[in-house]
Rosetta silent file (secondary structure, phi, psi, omega in degrees, C-alpha in Angstrom):
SEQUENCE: XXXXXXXXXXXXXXXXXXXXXXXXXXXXXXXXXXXXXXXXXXXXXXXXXXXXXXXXXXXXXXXXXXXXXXXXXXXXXXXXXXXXXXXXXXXXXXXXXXXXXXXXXXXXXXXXXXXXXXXXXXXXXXXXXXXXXXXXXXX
SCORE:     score description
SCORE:     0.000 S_00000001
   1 L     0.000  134.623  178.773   -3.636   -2.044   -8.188 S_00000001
   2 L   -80.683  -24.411  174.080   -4.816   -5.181   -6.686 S_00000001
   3 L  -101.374  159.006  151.534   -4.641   -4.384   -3.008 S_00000001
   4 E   -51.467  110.649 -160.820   -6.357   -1.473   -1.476 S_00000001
   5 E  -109.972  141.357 -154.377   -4.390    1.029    0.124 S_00000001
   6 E  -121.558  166.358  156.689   -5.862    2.681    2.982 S_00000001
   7 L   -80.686  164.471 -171.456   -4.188    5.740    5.178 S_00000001
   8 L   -79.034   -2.983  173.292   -2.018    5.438    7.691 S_00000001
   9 L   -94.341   -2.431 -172.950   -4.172    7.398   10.113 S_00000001
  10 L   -92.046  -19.170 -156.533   -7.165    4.926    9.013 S_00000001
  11 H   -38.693  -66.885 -173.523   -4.160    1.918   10.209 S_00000001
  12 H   -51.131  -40.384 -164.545   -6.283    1.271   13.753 S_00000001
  13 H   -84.405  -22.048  171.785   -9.936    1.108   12.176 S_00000001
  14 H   -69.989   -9.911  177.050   -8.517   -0.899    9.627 S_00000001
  15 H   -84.824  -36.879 -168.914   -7.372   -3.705   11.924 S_00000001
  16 L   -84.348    0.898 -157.478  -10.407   -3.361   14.190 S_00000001
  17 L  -123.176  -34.499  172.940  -12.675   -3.365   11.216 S_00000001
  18 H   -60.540  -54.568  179.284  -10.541   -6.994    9.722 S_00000001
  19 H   -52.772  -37.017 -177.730  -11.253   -8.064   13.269 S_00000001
  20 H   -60.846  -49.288  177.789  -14.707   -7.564   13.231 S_00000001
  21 H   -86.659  -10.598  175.439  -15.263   -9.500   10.535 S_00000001
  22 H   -60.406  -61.069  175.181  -12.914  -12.322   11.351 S_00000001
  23 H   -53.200  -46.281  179.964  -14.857  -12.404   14.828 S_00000001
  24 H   -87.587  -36.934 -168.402  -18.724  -12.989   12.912 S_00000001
  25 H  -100.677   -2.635 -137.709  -17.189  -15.207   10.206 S_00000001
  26 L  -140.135    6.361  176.011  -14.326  -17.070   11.593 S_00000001
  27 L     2.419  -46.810 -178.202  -15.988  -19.449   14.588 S_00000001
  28 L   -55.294  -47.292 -166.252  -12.822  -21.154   14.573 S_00000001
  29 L    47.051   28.394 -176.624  -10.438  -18.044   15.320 S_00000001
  30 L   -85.634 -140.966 -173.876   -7.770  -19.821   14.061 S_00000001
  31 L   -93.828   91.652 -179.257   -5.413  -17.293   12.131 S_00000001
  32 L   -63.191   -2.600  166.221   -8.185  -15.189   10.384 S_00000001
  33 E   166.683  152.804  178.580   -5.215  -12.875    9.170 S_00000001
  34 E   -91.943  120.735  156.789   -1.760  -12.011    8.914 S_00000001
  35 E   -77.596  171.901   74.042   -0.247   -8.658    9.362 S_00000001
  36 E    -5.740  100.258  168.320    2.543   -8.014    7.165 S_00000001
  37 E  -119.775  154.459  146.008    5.425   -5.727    7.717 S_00000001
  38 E  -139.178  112.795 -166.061    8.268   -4.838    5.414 S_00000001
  39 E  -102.746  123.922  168.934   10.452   -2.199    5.160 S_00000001
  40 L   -75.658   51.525 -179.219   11.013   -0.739    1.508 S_00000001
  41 L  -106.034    9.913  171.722   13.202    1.925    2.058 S_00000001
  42 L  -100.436   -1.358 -179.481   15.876    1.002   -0.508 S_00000001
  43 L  -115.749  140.933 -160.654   13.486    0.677   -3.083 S_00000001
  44 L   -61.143  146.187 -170.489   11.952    2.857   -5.736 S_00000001
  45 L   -82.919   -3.920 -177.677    8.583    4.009   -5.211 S_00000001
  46 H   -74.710  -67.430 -179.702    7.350    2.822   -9.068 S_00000001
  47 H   -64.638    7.122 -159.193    8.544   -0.597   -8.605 S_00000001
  48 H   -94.428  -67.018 -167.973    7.213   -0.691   -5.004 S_00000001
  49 H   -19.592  -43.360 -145.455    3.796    0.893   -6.942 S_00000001
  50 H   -72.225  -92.872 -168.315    4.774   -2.148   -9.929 S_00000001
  51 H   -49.769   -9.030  175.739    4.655   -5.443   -7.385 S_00000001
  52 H   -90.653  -11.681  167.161    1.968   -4.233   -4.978 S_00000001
  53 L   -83.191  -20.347  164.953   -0.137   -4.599   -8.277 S_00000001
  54 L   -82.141  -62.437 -168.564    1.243   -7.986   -9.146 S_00000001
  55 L   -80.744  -57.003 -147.420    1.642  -10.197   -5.825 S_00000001
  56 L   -81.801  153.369 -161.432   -1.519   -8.653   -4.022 S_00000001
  57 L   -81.789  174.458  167.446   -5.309  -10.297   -3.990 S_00000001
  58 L  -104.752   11.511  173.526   -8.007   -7.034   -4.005 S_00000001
  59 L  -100.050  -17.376  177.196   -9.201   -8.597   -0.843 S_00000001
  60 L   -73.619  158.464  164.590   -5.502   -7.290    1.101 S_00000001
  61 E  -134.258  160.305 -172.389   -4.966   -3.666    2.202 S_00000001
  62 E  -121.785  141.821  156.071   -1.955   -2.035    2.428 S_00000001
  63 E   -94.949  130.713  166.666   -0.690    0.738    4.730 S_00000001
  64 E  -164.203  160.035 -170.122    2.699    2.673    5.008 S_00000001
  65 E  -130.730  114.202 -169.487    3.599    5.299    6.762 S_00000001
  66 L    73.733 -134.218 -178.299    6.821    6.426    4.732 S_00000001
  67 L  -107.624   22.293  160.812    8.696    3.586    2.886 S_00000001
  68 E   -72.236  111.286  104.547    7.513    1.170    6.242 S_00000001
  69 E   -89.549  163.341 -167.262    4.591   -0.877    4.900 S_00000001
  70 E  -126.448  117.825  170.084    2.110   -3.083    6.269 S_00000001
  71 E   -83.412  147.645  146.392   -0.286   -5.766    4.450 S_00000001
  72 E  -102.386   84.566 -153.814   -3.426   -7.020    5.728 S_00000001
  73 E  -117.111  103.292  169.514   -3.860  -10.489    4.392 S_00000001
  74 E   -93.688 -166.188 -175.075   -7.028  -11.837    5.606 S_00000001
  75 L    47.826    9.165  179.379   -8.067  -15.459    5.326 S_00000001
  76 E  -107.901  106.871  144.656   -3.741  -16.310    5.614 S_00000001
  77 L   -40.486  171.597 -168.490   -2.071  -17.808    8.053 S_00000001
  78 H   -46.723  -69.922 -170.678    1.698  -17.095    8.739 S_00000001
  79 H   -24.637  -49.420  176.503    2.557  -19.858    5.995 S_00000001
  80 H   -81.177  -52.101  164.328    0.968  -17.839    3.449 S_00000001
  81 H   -26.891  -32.496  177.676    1.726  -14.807    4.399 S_00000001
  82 H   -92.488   -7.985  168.581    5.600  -16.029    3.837 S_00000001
  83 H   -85.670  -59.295  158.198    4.780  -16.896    0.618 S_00000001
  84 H   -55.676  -12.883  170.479    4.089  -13.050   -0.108 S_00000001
  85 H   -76.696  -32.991 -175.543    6.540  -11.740    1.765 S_00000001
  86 H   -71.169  -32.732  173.067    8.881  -14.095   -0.668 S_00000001
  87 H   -61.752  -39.086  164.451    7.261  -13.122   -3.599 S_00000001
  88 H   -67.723  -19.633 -171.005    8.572   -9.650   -2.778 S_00000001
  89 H   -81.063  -33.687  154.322   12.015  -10.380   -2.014 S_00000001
  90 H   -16.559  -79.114  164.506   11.538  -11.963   -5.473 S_00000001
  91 H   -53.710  -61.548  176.727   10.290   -9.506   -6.999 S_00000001
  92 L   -88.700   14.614  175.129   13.082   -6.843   -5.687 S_00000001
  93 L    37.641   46.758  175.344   15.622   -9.308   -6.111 S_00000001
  94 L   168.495  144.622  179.982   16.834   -8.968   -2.521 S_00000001
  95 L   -85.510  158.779 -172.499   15.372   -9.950    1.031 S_00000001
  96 L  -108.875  109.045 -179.911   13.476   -7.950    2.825 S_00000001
  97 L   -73.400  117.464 -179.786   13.302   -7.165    6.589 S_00000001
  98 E  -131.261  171.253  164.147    9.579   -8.096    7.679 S_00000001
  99 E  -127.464  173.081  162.359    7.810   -9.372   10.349 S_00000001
 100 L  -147.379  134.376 -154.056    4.467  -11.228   10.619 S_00000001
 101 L  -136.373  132.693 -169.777    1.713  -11.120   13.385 S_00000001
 102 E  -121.444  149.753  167.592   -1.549  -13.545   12.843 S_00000001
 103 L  -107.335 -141.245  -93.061   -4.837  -12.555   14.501 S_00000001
 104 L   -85.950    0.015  167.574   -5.862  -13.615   17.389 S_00000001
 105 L   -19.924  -72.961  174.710   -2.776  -15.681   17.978 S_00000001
 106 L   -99.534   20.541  150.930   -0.690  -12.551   18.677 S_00000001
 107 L   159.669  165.973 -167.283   -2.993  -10.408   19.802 S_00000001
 108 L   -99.942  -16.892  173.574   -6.676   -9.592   20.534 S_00000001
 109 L  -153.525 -168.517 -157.102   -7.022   -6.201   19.512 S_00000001
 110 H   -64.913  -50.079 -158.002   -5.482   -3.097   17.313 S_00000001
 111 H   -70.003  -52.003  175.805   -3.128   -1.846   20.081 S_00000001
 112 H   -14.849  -78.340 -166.837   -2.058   -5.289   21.018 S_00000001
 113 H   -61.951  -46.673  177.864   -1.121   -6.702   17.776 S_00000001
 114 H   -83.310   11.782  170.643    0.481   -3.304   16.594 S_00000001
 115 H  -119.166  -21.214 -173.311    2.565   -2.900   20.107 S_00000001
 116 H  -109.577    1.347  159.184    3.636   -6.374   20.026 S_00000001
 117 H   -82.167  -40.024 -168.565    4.670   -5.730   16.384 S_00000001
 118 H   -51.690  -65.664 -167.039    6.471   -2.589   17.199 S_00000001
 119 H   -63.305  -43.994  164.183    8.794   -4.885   19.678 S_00000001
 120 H   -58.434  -36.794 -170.590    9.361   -7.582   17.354 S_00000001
 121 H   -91.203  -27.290  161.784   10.974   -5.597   14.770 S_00000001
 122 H   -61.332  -63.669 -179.001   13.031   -3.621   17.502 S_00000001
 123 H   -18.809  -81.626 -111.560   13.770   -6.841   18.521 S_00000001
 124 H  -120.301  -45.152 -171.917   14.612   -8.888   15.510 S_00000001
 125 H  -141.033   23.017  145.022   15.986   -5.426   13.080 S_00000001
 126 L    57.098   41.059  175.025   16.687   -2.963   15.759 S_00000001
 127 L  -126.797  130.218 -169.980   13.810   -0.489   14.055 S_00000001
 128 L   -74.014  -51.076 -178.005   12.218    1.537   16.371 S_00000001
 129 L    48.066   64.062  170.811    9.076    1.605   13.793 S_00000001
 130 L   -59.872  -37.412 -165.067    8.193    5.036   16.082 S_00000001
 131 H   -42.135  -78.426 -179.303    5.178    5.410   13.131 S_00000001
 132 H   -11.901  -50.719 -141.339    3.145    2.478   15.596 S_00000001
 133 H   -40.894  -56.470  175.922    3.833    4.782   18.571 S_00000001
 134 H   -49.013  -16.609 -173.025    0.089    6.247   18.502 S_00000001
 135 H  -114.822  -12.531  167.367   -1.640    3.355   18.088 S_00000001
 136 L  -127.876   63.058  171.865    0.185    0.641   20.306 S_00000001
 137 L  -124.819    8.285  176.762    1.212    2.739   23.268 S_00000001
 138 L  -122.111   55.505  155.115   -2.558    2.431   24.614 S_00000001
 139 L   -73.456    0.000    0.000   -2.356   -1.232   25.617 S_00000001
C-alpha cells in the first residue's frame, strides 16, 4: 500500500506530529498540508484497499474510523489535494462527498482543524462525523 495507515485513536498525534514538522521545515507556513475527508461508505472495502494503493504517495497517511476516511497529504495545497480527491471519484466511478482543510490556513492546531472539519461536513453533507467528537470538542 502506498500510504500509511495509522489508527484512528493515533488521528490527534498524527496531525500534531505533521504539524511539527511543517512548523521546523515550512518557514513559509503556506499550506504545508491538506487534510482529506471522504466518506466511502457505499464502497467495498477491497476496492477501497485497491485505490488507496494506487492514487496514494508513501509520504500520505490515512485514517478512518469506519468507512469515514481521512488523508494526510503533506507538502499539498487544496489544489492538489482536489486532484486526489478526483482521482478517487475516478477510480469509484462516482463522486464522492469530501471536504478539505489546509494547515495553518484553517487551523493552528489538532482540535482546531478537526472541529472546524467536523462543521464543514455538517454543514456542506449534513454528517454529523460524531467519530471527531473526542478530538475537536477541546477547542
Amino acid at each position: 500500500m502506498a500510504g500509511i495507515h495509522f489508527t484512528f485513536e493515533d488521528f490527534k498525534q498524527l496531525l500534531a506530529l505533521n504539524m511539527g514538522i511543517s512548523d521546523r521545515l515550512d518557514e513559509n507556513r503556506a499550506e504545508s498540508f491538506t487534510l482529506l475527508y471522504c466518506n466511502l461508505i457505499e464502497i467495498d472495502q477491497e476496492i477501497i484497499d485497491s485505490s488507496l494503493g494506487e492514487i496514494l504517495r508513501t509520504s500520505d497517511s490515512i485514517v478512518n474510523h469506519e468507512k469515514d476516511y481521512f488523508f494526510v497529504l503533506p507538502y499539498t495545497d487544496k489544489y492538489g489535494a482536489d486532484i486526489v480527491k478526483k482521482m478517487f471519484d475516478e477510480f469509484y466511478g462516482k463522486y464522492l462527498n469530501s471536504f478539505m482543510l489546509s494547515y495553518p490556513a484553517d487551523g493552528e492546531s489538532p482540535e482546531e482543524l478537526l472541529g472546524n472539519m467536523q462543521d464543514s461536513v455538517s454543514t456542506f453533507y449534513k454528517d454529523d462525523l460524531h467519530c471527531l467528537d473526542r478530538f475537536a470538542k477541546a477547542i
